[in-house]
KEGURO-480554 format. One record per residue (C-alpha): residue number from 1; residue in one letter; x, y, z. Coordinates in nm, 3 decimals, padded with zeros to 5 digits. Each point is the difference from the previous one (the first is absolute). Example, Ala and Ser with C-alpha at 12.3 -4.5 7.8 and 13.67 -1.06 7.14 Angstrom:
// residues 2
ATOM,1,A,01.230,-00.450,00.780;
ATOM,2,S,00.137,00.344,-00.066;
***
This chain:
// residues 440
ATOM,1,X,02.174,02.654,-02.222;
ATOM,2,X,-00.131,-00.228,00.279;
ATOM,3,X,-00.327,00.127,-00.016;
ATOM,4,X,-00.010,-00.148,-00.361;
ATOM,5,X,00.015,-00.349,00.041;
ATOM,6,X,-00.255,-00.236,00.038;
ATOM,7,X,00.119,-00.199,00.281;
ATOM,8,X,-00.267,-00.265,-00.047;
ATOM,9,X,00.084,-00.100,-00.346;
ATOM,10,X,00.348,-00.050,00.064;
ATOM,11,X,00.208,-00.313,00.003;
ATOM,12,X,00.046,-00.146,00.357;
ATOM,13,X,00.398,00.068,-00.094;
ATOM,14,X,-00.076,00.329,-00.121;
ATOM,15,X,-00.195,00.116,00.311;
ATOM,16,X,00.286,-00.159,00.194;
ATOM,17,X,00.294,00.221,-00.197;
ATOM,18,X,-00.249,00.321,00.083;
ATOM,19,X,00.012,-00.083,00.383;
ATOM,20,X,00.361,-00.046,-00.002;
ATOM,21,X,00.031,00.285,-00.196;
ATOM,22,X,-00.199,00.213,00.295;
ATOM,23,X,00.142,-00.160,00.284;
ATOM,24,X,-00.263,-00.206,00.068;
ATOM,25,X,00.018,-00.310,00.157;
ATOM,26,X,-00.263,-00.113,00.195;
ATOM,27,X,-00.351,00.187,00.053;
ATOM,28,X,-00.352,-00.105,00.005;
ATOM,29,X,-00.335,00.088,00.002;
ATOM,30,X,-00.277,-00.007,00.272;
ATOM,31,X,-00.335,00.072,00.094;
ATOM,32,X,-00.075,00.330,00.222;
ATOM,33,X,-00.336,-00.052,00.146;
ATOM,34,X,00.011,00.383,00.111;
ATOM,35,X,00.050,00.106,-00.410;
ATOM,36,X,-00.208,-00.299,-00.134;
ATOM,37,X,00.281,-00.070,-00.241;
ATOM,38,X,00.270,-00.137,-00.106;
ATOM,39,X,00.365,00.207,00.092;
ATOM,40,X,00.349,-00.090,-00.121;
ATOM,41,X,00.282,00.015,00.150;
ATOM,42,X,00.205,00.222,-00.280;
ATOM,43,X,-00.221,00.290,-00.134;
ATOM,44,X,00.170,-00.098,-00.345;
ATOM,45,X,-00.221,-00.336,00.017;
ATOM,46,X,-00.313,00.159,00.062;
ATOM,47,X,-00.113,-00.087,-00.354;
ATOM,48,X,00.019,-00.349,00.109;
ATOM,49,X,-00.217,00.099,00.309;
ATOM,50,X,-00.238,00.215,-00.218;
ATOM,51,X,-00.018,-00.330,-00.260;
ATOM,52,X,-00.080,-00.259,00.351;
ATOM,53,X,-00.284,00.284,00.150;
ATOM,54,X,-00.174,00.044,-00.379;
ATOM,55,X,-00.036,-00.376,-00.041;
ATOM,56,X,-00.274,-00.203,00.050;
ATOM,57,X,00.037,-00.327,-00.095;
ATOM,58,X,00.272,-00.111,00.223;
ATOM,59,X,00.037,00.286,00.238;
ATOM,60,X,-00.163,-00.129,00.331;
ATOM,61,X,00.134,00.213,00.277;
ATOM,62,X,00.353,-00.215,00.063;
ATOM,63,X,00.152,00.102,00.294;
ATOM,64,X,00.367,00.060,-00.103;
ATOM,65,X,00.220,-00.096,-00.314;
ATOM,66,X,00.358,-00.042,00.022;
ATOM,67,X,00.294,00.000,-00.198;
ATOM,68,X,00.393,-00.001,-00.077;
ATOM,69,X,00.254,-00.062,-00.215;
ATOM,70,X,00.279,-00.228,00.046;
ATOM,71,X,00.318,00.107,00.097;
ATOM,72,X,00.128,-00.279,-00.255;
ATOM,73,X,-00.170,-00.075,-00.329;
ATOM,74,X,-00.271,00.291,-00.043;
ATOM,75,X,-00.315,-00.252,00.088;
ATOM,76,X,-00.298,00.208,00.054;
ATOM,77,X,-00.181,-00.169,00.328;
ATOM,78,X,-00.258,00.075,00.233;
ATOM,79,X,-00.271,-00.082,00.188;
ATOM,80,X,-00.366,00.079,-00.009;
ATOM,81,X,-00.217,00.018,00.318;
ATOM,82,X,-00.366,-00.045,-00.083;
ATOM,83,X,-00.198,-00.022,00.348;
ATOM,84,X,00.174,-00.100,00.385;
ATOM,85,X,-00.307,00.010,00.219;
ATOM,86,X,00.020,-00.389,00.062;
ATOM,87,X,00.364,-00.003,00.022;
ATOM,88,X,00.333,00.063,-00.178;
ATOM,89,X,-00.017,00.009,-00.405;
ATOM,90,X,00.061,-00.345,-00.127;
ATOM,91,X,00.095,-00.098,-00.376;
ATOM,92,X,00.276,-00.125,-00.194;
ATOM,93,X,00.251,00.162,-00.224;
ATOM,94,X,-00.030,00.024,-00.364;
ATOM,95,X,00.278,00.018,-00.233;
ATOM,96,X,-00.083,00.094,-00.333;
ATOM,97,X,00.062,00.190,-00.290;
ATOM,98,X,-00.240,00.272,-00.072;
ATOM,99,X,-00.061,00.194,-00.332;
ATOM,100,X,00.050,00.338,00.187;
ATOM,101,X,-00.104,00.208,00.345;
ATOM,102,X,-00.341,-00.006,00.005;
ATOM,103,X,-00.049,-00.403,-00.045;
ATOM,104,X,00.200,-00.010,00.272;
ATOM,105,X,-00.181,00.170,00.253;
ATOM,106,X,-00.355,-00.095,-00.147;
ATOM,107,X,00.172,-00.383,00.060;
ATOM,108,X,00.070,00.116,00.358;
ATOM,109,X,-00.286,00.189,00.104;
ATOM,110,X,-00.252,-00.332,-00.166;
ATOM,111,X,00.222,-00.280,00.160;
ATOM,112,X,00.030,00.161,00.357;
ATOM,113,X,-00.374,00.091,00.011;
ATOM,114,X,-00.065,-00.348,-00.131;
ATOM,115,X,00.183,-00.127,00.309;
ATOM,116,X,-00.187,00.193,00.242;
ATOM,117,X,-00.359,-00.203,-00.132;
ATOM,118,X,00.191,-00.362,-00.017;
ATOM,119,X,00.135,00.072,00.368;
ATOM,120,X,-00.356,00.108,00.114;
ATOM,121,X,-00.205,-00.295,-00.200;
ATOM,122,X,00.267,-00.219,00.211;
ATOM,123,X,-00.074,00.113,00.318;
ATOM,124,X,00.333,00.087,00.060;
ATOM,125,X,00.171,00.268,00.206;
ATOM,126,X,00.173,00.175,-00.249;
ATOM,127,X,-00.057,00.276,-00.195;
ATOM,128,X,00.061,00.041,-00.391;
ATOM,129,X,00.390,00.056,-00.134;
ATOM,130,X,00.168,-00.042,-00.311;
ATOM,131,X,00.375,00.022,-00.118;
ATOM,132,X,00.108,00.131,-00.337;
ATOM,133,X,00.330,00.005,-00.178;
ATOM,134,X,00.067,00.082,-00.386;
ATOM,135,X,00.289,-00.221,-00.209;
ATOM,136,X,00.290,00.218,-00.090;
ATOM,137,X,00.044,-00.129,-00.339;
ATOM,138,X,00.380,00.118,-00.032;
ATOM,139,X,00.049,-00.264,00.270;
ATOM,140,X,00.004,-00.416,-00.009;
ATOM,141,X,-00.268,-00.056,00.319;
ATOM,142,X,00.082,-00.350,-00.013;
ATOM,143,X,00.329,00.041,00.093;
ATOM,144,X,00.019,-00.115,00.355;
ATOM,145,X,00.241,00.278,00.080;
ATOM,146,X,-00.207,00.299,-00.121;
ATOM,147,X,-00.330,-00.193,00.123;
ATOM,148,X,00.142,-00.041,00.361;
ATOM,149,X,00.056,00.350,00.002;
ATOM,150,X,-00.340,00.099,-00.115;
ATOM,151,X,-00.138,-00.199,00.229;
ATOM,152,X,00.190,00.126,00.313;
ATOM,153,X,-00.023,00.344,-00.047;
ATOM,154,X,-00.392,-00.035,-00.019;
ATOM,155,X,-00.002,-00.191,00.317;
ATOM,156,X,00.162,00.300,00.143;
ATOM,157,X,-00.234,00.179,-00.135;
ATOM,158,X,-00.242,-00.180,00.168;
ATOM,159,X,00.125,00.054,00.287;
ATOM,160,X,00.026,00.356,00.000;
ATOM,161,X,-00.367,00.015,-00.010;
ATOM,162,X,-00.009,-00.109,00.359;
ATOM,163,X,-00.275,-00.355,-00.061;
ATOM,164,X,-00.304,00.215,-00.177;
ATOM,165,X,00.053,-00.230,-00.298;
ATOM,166,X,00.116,-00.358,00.028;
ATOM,167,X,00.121,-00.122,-00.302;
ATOM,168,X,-00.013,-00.365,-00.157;
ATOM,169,X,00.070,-00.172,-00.345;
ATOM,170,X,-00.181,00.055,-00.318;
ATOM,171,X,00.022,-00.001,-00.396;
ATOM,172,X,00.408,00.011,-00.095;
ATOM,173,X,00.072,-00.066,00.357;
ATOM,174,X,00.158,-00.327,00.121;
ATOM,175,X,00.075,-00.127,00.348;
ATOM,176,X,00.366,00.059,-00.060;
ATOM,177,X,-00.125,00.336,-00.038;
ATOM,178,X,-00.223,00.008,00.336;
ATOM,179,X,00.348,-00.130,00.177;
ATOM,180,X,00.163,00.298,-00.108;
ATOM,181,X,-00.270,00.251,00.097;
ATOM,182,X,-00.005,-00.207,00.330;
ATOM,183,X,00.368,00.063,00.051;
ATOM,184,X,-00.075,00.358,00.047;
ATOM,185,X,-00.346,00.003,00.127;
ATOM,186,X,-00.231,-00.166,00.267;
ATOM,187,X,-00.348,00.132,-00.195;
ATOM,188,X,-00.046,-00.272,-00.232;
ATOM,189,X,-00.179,-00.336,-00.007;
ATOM,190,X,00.080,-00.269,-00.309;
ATOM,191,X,00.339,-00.093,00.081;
ATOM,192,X,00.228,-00.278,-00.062;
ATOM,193,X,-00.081,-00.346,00.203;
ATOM,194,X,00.342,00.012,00.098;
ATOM,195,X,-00.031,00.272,00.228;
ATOM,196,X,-00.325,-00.055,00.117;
ATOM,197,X,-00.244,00.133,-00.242;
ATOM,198,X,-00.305,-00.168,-00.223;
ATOM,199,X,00.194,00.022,-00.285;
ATOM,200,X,-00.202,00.032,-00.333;
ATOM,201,X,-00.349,00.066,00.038;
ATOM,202,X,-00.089,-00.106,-00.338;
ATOM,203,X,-00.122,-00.321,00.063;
ATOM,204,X,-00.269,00.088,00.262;
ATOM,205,X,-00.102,00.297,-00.285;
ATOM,206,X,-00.079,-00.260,-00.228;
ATOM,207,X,-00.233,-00.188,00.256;
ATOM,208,X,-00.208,00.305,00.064;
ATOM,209,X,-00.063,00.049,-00.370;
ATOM,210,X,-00.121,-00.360,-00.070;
ATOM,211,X,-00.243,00.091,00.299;
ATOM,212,X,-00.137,00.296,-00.167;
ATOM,213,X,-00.038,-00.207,-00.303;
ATOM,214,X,-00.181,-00.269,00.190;
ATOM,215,X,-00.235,00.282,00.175;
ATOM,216,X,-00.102,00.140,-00.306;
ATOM,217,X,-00.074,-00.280,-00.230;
ATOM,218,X,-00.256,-00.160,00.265;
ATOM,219,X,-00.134,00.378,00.009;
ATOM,220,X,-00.011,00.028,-00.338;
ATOM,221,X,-00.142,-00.390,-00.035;
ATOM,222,X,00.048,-00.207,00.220;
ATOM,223,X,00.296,-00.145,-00.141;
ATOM,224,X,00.346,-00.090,00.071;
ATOM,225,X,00.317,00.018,-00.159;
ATOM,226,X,-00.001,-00.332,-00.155;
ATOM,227,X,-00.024,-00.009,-00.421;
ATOM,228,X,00.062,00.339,-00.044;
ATOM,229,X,00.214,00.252,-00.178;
ATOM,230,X,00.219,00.230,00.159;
ATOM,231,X,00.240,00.246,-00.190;
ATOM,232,X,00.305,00.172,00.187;
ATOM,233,X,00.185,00.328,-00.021;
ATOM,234,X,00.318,-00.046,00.202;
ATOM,235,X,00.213,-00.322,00.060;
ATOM,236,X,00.212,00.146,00.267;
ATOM,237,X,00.038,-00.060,00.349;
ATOM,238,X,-00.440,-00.010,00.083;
ATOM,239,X,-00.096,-00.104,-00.373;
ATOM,240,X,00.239,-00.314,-00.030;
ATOM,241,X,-00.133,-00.170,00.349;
ATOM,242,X,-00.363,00.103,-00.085;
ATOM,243,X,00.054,-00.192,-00.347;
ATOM,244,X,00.047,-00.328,00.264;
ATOM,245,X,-00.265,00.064,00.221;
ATOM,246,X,-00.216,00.031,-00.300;
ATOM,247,X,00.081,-00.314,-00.167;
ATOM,248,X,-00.089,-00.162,00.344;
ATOM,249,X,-00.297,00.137,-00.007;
ATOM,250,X,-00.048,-00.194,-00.331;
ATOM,251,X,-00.053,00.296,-00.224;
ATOM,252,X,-00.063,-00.131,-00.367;
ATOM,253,X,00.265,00.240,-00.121;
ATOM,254,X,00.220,00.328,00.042;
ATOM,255,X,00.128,00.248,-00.212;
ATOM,256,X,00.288,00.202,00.115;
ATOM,257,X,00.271,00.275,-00.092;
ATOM,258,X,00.310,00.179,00.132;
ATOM,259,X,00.257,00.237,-00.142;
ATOM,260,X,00.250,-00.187,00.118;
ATOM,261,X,00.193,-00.254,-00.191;
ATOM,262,X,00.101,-00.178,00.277;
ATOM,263,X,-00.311,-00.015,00.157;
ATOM,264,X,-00.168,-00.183,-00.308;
ATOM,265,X,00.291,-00.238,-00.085;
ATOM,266,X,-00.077,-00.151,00.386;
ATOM,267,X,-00.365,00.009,-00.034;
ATOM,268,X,00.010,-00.254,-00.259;
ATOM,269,X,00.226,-00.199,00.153;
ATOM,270,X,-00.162,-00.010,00.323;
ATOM,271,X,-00.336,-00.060,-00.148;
ATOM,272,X,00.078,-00.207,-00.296;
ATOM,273,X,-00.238,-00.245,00.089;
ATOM,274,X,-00.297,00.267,00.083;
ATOM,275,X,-00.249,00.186,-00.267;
ATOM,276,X,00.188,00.273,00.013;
ATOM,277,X,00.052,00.319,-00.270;
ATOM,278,X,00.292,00.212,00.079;
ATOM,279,X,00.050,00.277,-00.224;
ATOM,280,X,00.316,00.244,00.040;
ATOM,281,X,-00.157,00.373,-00.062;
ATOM,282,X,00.148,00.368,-00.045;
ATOM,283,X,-00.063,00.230,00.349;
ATOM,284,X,-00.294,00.180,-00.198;
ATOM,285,X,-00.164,-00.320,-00.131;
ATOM,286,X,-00.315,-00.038,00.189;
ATOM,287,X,-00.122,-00.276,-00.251;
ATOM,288,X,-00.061,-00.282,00.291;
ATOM,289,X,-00.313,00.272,00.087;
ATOM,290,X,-00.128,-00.096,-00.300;
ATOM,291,X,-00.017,-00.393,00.031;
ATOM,292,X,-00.299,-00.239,00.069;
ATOM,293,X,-00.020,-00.089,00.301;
ATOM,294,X,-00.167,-00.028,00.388;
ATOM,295,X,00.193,00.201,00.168;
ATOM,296,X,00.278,00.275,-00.068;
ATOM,297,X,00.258,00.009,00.269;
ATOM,298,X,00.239,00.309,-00.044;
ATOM,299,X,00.315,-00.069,00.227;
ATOM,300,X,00.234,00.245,-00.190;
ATOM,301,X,-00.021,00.357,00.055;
ATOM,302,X,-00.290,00.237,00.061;
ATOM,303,X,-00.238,00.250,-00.203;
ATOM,304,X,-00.059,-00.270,-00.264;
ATOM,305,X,-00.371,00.038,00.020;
ATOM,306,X,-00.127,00.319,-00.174;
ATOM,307,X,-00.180,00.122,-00.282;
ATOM,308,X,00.176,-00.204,-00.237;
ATOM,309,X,00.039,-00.333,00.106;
ATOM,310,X,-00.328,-00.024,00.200;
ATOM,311,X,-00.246,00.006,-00.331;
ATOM,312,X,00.235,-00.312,-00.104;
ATOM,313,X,-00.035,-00.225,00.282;
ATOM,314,X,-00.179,-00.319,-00.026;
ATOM,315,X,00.027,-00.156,00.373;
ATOM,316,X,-00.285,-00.028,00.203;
ATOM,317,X,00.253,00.088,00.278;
ATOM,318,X,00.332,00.186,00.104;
ATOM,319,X,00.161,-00.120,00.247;
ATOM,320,X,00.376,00.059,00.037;
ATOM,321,X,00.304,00.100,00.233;
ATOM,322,X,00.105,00.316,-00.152;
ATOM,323,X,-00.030,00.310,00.160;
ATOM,324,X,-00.182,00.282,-00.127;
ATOM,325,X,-00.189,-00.188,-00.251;
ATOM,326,X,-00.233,00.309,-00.125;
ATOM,327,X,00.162,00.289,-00.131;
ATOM,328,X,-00.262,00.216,00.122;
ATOM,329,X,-00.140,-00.199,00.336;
ATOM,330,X,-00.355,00.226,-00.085;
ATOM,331,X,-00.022,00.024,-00.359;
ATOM,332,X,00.105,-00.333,-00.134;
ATOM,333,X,-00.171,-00.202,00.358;
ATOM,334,X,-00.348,00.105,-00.130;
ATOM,335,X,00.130,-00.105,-00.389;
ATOM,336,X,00.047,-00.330,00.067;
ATOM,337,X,-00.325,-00.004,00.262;
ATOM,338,X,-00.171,00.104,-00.297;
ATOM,339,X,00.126,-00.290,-00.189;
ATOM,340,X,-00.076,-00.245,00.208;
ATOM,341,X,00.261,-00.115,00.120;
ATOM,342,X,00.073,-00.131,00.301;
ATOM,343,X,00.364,00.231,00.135;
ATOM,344,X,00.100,-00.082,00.302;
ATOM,345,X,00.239,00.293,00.180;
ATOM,346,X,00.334,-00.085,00.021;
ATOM,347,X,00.056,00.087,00.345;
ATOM,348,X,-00.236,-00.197,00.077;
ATOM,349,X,00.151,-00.373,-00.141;
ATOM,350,X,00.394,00.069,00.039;
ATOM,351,X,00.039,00.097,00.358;
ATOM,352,X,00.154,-00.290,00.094;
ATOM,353,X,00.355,00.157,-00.095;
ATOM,354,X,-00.049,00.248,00.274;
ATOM,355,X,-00.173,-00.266,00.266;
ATOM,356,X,00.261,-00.171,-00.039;
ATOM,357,X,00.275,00.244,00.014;
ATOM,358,X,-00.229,00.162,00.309;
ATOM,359,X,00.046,-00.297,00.266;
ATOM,360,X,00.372,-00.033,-00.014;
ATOM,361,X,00.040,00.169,00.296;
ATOM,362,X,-00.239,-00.260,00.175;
ATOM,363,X,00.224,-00.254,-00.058;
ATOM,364,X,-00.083,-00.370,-00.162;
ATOM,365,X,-00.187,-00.276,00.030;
ATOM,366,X,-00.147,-00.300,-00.220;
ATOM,367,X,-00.319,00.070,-00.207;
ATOM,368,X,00.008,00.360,00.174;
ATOM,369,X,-00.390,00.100,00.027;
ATOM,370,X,00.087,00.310,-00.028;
ATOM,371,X,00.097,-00.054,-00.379;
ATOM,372,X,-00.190,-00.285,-00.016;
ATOM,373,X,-00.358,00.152,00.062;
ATOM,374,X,00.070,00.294,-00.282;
ATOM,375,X,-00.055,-00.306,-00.253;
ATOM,376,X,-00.294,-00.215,00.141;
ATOM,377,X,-00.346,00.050,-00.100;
ATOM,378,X,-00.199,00.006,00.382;
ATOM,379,X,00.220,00.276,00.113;
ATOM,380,X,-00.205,00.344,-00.004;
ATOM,381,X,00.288,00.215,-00.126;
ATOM,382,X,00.159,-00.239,-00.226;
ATOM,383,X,00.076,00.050,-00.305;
ATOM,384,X,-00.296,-00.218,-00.174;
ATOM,385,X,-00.277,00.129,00.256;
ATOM,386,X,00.146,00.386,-00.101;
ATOM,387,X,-00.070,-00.086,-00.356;
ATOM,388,X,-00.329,-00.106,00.052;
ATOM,389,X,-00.061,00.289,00.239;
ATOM,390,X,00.091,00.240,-00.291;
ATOM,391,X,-00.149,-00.155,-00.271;
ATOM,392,X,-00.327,-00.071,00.196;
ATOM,393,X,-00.030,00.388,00.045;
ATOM,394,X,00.073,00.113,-00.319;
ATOM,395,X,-00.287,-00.248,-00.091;
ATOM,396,X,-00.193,00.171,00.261;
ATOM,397,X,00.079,00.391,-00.076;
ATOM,398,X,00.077,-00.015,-00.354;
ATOM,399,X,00.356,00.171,00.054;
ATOM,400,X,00.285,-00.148,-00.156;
ATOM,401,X,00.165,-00.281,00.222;
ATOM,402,X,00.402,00.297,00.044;
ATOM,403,X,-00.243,00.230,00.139;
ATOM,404,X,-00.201,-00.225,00.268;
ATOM,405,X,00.360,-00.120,00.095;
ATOM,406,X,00.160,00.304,-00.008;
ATOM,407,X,-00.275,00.151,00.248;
ATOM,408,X,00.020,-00.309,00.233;
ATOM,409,X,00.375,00.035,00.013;
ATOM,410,X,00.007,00.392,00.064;
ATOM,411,X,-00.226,-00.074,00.278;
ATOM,412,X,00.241,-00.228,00.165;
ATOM,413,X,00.284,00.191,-00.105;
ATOM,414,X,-00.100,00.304,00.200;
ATOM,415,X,-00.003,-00.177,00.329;
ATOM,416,X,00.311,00.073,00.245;
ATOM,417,X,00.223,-00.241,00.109;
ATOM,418,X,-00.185,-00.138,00.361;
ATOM,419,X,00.340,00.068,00.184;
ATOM,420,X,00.212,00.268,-00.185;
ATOM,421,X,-00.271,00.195,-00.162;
ATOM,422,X,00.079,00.206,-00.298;
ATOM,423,X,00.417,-00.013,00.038;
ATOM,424,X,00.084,-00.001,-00.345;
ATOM,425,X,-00.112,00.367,-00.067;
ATOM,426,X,00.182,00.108,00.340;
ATOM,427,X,00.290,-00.180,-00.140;
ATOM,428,X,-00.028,00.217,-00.365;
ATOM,429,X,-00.067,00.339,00.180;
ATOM,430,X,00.326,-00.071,00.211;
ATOM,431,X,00.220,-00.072,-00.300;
ATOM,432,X,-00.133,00.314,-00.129;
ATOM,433,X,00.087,00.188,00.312;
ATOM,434,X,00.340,-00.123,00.026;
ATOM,435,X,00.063,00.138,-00.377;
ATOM,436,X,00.048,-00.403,-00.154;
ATOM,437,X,00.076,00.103,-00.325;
ATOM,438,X,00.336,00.201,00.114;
ATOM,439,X,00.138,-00.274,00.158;
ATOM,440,X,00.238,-00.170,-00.278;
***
């Protein structure tokens, strides 16, 4: 009967009734270098496996996945391991709701490999990490009871993977949620103020954007911000701030949407005064794609570039804080080349979350450098000279400006960390070894 179902087009709540229903869990999936695949750690998942080794679009040769199930609440979480040589995987968390198994791992495997190039680009010593967890719809996840719980269980999750994956916050996380994972864990970054953390990173996100913007206009022209149009996809915690920055950049006007009620009730408030359009949208409606405009930030979620909304887009530039922008990083990078348009890669403009989150161990000062230089426009590996880097190439080779960036930051990637070397992958191989997955 097993053998039947389609694991990957199941609900996230069905797949997590099937586990329970075998016993399962926790298990993962990792990388044997001997095999050249992909093995799981239950032979019944091995259509999972079979699905990661067959695809190629997302698919690049992560190190380990990981994942249980809460011992309260049936929440699906886990954590994907993309590439460790220059030091533990680093990412946030990800709460979400998914439409059923296989968004959820394509969501994993794009965001954690996506980490490993905005790490690299940075120059920092970490390698690329992402954490995953699917809403339970039959529960209220904003009740601070059943979210506390959530929260705690996947620190000790985290912890359980012994500090190959250090986890931070990201979309549907808050920093009440970081202080519960904290409260369980030492591998995470992003936490309260309170107990000596950086708090939200969102801020600093928002920055690096409006330098990417900057870069690429006097690319493109010459120009600066200053008279023109900028449409947004995402008010939240990056797309709200970058609304402010904008307007003090004296942008002529901006066009904006959420799917939040909330969201665009206090946009107009806050910005009553500004030229700003704030339009409340359905999660499908991809309409702000469409609009007139400069430049086309997307700062919701990812794959919103593809086949169908590329042909529509009128910027000369996209520029956003989303993750995961193009559905298909290959297919849909050399679409919008063709098209003329300026993209620049995502993990290229909103690594500040990260650099931020990255230094907290450092400790603080005023106008830290080490944040500080990420943002300024002489700095070599900032995030404006990176732009121009990457666009300047593409110029230069013809290749579409995801691919030039994507080879620059696999080259970095691949370097081991100057004092622990390749740890990460010991770390994975020992879990392994010591039969993780048994250990409830």
């Amino acid at each position: 009967m097993n053998r039947k179902i389609n694991l990957l087009e199941l609900s996230t709540q069905e797949f997590v009734k099937f586990l329970n229903q075998n016993h399962i869990r926790k298990f993962y999936f990792v990388y044997n270098k001997k095999l050249k695949k992909i093995i799981s750690s239950h032979k019944l998942l091995n259509p999972i496996a079979d699905f990661i080794n067959n695809d190629k679009r997302d698919f690049n040769f992560h190190e380990g996945m990981f994942f249980q199930i809460t011992k309260k609440y049936d929440t699906l979480q886990s954590a994907f391991i993309h590439r460790t040589n220059r030091g533990q995987a680093a990412g946030g968390v990800r709460f979400w709701a998914y439409n059923n198994v296989e968004d959820f791992f394509r969501d994993g495997l794009r965001l954690s490999k996506g980490m490993t190039h905005k790490n690299a680009l940075a120059g920092l010593w970490w390698g690329g990490g992402k954490g995953v967890m699917a809403q339970n719809t039959n529960f209220n996840i904003k009740d601070p009871e059943i979210r506390n719980s959530i929260y705690q269980e996947y620190g000790e999750f985290i912890t359980s993977l012994n500090g190959c994956y250090v986890t931070a916050e990201d979309v549907g996380t808050n920093v009440n949620d970081m202080a519960n994972i904290f409260s369980k864990t030492r591998f995470t970054t992003c936490i309260p103020f309170n107990i000596g953390g950086s708090g939200n990173p969102s801020i600093p996100t928002a920055r690096g954007v409006v330098a990417g913007m900057k870069a690429a206009l006097n690319f493109l022209s010459g120009d600066t911000l200053k008279g023109k149009t900028v449409a947004i996809q995402g008010t939240g915690n990056v797309g709200t701030p970058l609304i402010k920055y904008l307007f003090d950049e004296k942008v002529k006007k901006i066009i904006a949407c959420d799917i939040f009620e909330s969201n665009v009730k206090k946009l107009k408030s806050e910005f009553r005064n500004k030229n700003l359009e704030v339009h409340l949208v359905d999660k499908n409606d991809t309409s702000i794609l469409k609009v007139d405009c400069d430049i086309l930030a997307p700062c919701a979620t990812g794959a919103i570039l593809n086949s169908k909304t590329i042909p529509e887009i009128k910027a000369k530039i996209i520029c956003g804080a989303a993750n995961n922008q193009l559905e298909d990083p290959i297919k849909h990078d050399l679409e919008i080349f063709k098209r003329k348009i300026i993209y620049v890669p995502d993990f290229l403009t909103n690594r500040m979350g990260i650099v931020n989150c990255a230094n907290e161990q450092y400790g603080y000062v005023n106008d830290d450098q080490f944040i500080e230089r990420h943002l300024e426009q002489n700095w070599n590996h900032s995030i404006y000279q990176t732009t121009l880097k990457v666009l300047s190439e593409s110029k230069k080779t013809g290749k579409p400006t995801g691919n030039v960036a994507v080879h620059l930051a696999d080259k970095l990637s691949k370097e081991n960390h100057p004092i622990f070397g390749h740890r990460g992958e010991k770390i994975i191989e020992s879990l392994i070894i010591n039969k993780w997955h048994e250990k409830i």
